[in-house]
C-alpha positions as CSV (number, residue, x, y, z in Angstrom):
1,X,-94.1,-17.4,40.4
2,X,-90.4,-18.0,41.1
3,X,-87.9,-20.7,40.3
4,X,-84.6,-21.1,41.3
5,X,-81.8,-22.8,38.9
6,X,-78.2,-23.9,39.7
7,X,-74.6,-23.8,38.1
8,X,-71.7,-25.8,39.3
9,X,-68.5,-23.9,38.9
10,X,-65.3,-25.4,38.5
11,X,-66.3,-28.3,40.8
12,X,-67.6,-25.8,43.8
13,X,-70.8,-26.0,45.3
14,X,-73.5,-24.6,43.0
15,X,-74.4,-20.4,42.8
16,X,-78.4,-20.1,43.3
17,X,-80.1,-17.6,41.5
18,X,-83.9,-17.2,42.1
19,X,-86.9,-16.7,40.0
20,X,-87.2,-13.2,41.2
21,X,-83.3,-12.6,39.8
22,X,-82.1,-12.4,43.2
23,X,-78.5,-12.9,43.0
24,X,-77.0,-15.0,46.1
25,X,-73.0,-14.7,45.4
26,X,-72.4,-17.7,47.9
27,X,-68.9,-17.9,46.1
28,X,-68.5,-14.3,44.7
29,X,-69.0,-14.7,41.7
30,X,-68.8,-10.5,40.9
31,X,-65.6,-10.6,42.3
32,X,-64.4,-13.5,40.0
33,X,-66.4,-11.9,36.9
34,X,-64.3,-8.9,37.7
35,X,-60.7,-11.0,37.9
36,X,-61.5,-12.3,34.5
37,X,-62.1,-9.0,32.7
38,X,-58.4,-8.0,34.1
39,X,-56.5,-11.1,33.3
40,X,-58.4,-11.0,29.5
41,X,-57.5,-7.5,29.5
42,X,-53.7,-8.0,30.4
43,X,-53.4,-10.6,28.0
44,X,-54.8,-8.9,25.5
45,X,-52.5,-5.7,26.1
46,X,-49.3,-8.6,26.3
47,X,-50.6,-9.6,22.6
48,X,-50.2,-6.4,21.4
49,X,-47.4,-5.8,23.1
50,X,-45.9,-8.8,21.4
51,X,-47.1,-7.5,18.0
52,X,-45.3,-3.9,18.7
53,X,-42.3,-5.6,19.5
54,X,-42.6,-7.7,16.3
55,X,-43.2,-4.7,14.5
56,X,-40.0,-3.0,15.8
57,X,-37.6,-5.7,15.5
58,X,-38.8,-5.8,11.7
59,X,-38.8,-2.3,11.4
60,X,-34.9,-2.3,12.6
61,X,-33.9,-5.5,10.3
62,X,-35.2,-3.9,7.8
63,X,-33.3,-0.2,8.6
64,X,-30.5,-2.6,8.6
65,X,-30.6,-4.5,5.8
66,X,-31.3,-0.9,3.7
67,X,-27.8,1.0,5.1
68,X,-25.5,-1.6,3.8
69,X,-24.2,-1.0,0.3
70,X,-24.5,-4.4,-0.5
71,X,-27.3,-6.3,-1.8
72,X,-29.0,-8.9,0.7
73,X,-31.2,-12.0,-0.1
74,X,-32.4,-14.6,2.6
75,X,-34.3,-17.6,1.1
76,X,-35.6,-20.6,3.0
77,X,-35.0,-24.7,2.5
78,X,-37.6,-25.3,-0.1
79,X,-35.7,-22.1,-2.3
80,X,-38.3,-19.4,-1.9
81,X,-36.8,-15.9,-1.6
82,X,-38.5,-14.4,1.8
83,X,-35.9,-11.4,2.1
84,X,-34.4,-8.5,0.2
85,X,-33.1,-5.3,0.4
86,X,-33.7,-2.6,-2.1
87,X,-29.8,-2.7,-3.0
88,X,-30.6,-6.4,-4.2
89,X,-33.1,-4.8,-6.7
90,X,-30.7,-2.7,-8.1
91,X,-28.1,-4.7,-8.4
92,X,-30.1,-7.0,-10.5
93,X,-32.3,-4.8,-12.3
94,X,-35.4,-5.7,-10.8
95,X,-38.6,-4.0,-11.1
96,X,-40.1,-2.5,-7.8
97,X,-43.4,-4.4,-8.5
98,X,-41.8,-7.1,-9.3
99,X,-42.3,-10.0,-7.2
100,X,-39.5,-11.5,-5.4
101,X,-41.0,-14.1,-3.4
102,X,-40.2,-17.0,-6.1
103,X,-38.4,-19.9,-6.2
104,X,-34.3,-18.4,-6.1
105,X,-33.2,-20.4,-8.9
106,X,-35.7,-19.4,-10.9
107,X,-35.2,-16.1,-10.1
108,X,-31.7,-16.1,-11.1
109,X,-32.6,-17.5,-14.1
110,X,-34.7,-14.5,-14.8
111,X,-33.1,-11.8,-13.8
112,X,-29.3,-13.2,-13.2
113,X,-28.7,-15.3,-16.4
114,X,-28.9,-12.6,-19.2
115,X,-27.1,-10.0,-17.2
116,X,-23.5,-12.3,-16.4
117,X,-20.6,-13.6,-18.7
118,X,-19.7,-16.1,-16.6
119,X,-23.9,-17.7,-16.0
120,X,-23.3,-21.0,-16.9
121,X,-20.3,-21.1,-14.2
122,X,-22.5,-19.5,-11.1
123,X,-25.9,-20.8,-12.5
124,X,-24.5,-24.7,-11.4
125,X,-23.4,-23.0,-8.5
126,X,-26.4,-21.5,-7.8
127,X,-28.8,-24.9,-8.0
128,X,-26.6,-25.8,-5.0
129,X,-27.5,-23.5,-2.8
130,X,-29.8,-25.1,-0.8
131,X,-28.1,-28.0,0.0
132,X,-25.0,-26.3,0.8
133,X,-24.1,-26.6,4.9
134,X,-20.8,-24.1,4.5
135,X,-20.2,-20.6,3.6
136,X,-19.4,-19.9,0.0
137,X,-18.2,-17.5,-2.9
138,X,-17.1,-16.5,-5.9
139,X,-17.1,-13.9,-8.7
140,X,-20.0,-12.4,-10.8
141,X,-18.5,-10.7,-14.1
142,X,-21.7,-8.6,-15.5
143,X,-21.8,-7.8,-19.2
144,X,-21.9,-3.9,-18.6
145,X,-18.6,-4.0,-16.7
146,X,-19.4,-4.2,-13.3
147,X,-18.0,-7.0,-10.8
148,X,-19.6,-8.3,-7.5
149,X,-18.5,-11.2,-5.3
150,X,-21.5,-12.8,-3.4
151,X,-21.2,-14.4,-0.6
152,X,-23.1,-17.3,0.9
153,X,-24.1,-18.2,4.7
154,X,-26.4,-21.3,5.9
155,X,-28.5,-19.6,8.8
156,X,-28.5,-23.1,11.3
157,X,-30.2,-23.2,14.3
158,X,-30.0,-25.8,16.8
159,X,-27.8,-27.4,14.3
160,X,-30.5,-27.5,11.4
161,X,-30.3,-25.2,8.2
162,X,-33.1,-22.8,8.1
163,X,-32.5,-21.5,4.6
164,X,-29.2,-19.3,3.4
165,X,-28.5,-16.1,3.2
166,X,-26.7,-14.4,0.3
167,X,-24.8,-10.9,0.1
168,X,-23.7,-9.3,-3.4
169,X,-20.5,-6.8,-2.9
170,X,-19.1,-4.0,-5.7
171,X,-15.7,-5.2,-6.3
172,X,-15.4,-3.3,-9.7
173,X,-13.0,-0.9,-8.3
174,X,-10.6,-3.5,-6.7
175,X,-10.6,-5.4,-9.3
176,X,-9.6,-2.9,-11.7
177,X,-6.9,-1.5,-9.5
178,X,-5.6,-5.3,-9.0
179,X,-5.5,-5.6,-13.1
180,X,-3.8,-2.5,-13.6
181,X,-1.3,-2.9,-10.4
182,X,-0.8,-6.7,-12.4
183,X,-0.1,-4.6,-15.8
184,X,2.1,-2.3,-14.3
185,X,4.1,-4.8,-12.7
186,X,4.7,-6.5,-16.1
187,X,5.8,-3.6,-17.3
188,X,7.9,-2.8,-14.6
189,X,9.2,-6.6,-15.4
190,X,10.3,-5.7,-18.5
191,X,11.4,-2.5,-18.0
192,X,13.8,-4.1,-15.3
193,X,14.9,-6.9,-18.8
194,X,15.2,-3.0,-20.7
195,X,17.7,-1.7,-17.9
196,X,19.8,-4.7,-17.4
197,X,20.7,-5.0,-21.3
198,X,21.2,-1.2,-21.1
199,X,23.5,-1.5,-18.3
200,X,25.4,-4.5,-19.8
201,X,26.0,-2.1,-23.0
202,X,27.1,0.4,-20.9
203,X,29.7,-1.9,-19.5
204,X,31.1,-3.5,-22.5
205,X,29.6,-1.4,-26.2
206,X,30.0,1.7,-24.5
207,X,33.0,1.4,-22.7
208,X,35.2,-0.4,-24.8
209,X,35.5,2.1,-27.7
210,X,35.4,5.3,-25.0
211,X,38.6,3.1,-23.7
212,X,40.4,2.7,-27.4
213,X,39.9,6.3,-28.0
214,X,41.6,7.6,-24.7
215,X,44.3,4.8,-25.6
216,X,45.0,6.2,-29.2
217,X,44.4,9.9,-27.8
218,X,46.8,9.2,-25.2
219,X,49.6,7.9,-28.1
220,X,49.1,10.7,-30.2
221,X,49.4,13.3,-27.8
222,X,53.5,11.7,-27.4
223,X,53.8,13.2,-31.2
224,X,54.9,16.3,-31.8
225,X,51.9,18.9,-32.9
226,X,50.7,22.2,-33.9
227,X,49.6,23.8,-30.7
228,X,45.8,23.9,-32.2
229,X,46.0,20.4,-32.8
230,X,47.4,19.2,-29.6
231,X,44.8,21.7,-28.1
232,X,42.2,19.6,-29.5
233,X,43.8,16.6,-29.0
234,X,43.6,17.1,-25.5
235,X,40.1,18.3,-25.6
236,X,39.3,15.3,-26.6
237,X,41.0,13.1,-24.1
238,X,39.9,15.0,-21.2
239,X,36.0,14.8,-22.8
240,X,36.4,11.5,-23.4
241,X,37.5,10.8,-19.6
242,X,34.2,12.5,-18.3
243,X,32.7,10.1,-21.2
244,X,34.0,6.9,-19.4
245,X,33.6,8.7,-16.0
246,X,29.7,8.7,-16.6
247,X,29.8,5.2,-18.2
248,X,31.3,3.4,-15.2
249,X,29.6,5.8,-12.7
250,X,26.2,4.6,-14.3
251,X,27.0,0.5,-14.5
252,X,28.4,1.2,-10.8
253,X,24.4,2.9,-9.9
254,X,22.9,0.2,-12.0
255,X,24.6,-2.6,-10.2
256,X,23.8,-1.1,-6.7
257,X,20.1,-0.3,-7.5
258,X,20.0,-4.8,-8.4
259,X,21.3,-5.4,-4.8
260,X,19.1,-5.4,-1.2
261,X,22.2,-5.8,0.9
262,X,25.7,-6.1,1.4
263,X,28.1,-8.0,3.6
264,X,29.3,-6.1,6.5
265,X,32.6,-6.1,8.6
266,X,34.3,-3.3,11.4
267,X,36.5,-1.5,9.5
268,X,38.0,1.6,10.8
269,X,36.4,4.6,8.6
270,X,39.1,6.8,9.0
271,X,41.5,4.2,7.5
272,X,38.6,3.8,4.0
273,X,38.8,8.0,4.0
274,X,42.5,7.4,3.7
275,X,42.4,5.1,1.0
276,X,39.7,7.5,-0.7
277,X,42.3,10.6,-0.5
278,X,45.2,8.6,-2.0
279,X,43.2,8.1,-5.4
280,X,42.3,11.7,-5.6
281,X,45.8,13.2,-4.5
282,X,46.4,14.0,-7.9
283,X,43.2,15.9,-8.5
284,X,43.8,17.9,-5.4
285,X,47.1,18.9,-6.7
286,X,46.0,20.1,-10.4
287,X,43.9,22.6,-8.5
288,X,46.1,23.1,-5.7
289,X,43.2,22.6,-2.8
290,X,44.8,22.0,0.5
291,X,42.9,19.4,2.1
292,X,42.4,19.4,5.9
293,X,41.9,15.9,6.9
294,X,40.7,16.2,10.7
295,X,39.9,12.7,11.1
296,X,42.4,11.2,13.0
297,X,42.0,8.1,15.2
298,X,40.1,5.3,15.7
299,X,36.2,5.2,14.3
300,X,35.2,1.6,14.1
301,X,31.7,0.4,12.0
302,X,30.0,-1.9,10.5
303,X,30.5,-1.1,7.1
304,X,31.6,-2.7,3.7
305,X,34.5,-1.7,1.4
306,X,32.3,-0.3,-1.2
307,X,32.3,2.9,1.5
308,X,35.3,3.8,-0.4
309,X,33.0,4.7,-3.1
310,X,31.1,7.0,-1.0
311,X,34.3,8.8,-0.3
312,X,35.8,9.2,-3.7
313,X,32.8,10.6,-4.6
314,X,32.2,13.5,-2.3
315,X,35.3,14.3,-2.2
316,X,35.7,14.7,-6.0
317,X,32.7,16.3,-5.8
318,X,34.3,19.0,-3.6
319,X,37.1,19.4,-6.0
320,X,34.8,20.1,-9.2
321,X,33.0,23.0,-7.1
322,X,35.6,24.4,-5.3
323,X,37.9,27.2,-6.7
324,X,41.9,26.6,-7.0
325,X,43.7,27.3,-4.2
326,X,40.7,26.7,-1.7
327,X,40.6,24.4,1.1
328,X,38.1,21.2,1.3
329,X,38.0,19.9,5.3
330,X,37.0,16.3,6.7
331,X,35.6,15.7,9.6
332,X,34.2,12.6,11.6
333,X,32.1,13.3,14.3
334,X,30.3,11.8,17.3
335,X,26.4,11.2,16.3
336,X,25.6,9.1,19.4
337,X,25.1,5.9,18.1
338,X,26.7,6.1,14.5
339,X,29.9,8.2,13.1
340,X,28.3,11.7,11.4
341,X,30.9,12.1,8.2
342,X,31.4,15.7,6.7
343,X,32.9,17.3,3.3
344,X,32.8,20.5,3.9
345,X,33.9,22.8,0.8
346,X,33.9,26.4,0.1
347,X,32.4,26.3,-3.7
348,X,29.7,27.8,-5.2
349,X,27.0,25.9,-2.8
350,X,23.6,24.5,-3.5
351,X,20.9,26.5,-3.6
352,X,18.1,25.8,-0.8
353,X,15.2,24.7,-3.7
354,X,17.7,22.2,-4.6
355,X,19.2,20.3,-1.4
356,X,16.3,17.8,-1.3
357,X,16.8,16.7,-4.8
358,X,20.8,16.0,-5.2
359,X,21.1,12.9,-3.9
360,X,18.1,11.8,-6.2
361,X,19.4,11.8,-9.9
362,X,15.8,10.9,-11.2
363,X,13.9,13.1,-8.7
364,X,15.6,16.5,-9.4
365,X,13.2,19.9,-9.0
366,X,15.1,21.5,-11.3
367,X,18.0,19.8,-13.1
368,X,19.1,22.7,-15.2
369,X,20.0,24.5,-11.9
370,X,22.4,21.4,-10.8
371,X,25.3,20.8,-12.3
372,X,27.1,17.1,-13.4
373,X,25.1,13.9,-14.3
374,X,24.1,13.8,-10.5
375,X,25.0,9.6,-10.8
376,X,28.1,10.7,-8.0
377,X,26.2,11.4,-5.4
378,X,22.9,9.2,-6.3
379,X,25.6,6.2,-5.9
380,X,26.8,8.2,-2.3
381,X,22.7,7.7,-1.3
382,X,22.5,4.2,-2.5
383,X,25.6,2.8,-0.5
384,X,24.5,4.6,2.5
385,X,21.1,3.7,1.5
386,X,22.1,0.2,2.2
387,X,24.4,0.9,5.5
388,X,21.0,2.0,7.0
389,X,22.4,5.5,7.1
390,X,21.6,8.7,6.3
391,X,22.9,11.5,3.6
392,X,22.4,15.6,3.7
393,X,23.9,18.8,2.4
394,X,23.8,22.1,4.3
395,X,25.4,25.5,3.6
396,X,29.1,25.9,5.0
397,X,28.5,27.7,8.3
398,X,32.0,29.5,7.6
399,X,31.5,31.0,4.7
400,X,30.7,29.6,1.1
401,X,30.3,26.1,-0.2
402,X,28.5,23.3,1.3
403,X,29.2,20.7,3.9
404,X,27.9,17.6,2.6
405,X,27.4,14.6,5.3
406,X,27.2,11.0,6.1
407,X,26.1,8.4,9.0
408,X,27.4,5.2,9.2
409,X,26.5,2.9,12.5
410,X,29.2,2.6,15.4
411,X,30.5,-1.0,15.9
């Protein structure tokens, strides 16, 4: 016996199916059974899809947050910690099985507190955290030596705080490096207050009684002597010259080294090698050097008097090395956009090893190997030094000796 029963479907007219289960698809109904299956099966494939992607994207935070060297926390409004990195951990000494998804204060409390000198200081910092809107910082000093600076961001979105995120950096090595650059410049302070009393005894305890002896050596040598005694008489005045030589030579260094500039005017250079020659006529003459003075003309520059200095000195260098009856030559030549000044001598030389070093009194490779205090020609670096010039020594392309040189800038 059959029977037939009806089903409205989504307000269509009704699918009639018959006792004898005689299906009549008016509406086609397999057809729509079949649609269903494939939109339940795409969305089903979408939510996994989602899911994977979920996955990845906290598979690559989480890569992330692992290659920093600093330690990472993220916590949300009501305080709980919902993110850290393994660098967190160690930084704080916490146990791997140690739960971290606790309230942040109370965490600090726990792990942070017995660890820090300064707790009381970041622990009222730290009960602020979650009402803070903008960034901030500030330095953890741990008991075992070790010094981290953390860092605090409020994560907003749509212009509401969703919680904060907190970064711990290693400082311990800056820190250290900034105390002992602070220590060293202290002492460098007072190693500066150590020089400038040195220097002013150089200029007045020192030279005061090196001048009363060359005074009193200087009246006794008038008096009629023994030769041995007027020997030594004069052994002692010309050893007490070099004496007062080095003493003004060094207050003349010292007082260069405690200045960054000096006042400039053109000056012809030839006319300050003149002046330089007059004062050391007399040397020349002891030792009978005939001095070939090639620069004549005009050679105007920027310079300062103290230039003289620079003269004097290479020059009398050249007369301590060379031999008697030996020539010493100057030269000014054209260096483009600056004056190129040379000394050229026919001495002993400089040995190659030892060029780089005799302009540098302190710096010296070998001093035993270079004769004189070395204060001339460290004050012949510092004036140039300050002329934005350059100094050298080469070997005398004529023969023996060196040709010592300058630069000044052109006018």
């Amino acid at each position: 016996m059959g029977y037939n029963c009806s089903y409205w479907v989504s307000g269509r007219p009704s699918i009639t199916v018959n006792g004898e289960s005689d299906v009549k698809d008016e509406l086609g109904v397999d057809s729509l059974g079949s649609c269903l299956k494939e939109r339940c099966k795409e969305e089903i494939a979408g939510h996994h899809g989602t899911e994977d992607l979920i996955k990845e994207n906290e598979t690559l935070l989480r890569n992330v947050l692992e290659s920093t060297d600093d330690g990472i926390s993220f916590f949300d409004n009501d305080g709980t910690i919902r993110v850290v990195n393994n660098k967190f951990r160690e930084i704080w000494n916490i146990p791997d099985d140690a739960d971290t998804g606790k309230n942040y204060v109370d965490a600090f409390v726990k792990y942070g507190v017995p660890q820090l000198e300064n707790a009381d200081h970041i622990l009222s910092k730290v009960r602020r955290f979650s009402t803070l809107m903008e960034y901030d910082s500030d330095v953890l000093y741990f008991r075992d030596g070790r010094i981290f600076e953390y860092h605090l961001f409020p994560v907003i979105t749509d212009g509401e705080v969703k919680g904060h995120v907190c970064s711990y950096r290693d400082i311990t090595i800056r820190k250290k490096a900034e105390s002992n650059l602070q220590e060293y410049a202290r002492e460098l302070e007072h190693s500066n207050e150590l020089k400038d009393l040195f220097t002013d005894i150089i200029r007045h305890d020192l030279l005061n009684p090196a001048g009363l002896v060359k005074g009193f050596v200087e009246i006794l040598l008038k008096r009629e002597f023994d030769p041995d005694t007027t020997e030594k008489l004069r052994t002692i005045k010309r050893n007490n010259g070099k004496l007062i030589d080095m003493i003004e030579s060094a207050s003349k260094l010292s007082r260069l080294e405690s200045i960054s500039e000096l006042e400039f005017k053109e000056l012809n250079v030839a006319a300050v090698l003149r002046l330089a020659i007059q004062v050391l006529n007399s040397q020349f003459a002891s030792k009978h050097i005939i001095l070939e003075n090639n620069a004549a003309g005009k050679y105007n520059a920027k310079i300062s008097p103290v230039l003289e200095e620079v003269f004097v000195n290479l020059l009398s260098n050249a007369i301590k090395y060379s031999p008697e009856e030996s020539r010493v030559i100057i030269d000014i030549l054209d260096n483009g956009d600056e004056w190129k000044i040379t000394v050229t001598d026919f001495g002993e030389g400089v040995a190659d090893e030892d060029k780089p070093f005799v302009f540098e009194r302190f710096k010296r490779a070998t001093k035993a190997a270079v004769k004189g205090t070395g204060l001339g020609l460290a004050i012949v670096k510092r004036i140039i030094d300050l002329h934005g010039g350059e100094v050298g020594v080469e070997d005398n392309p004529k023969g023996k000796g060196s040709v010592f040189w300058v630069t000044v800038k052109k006018a």
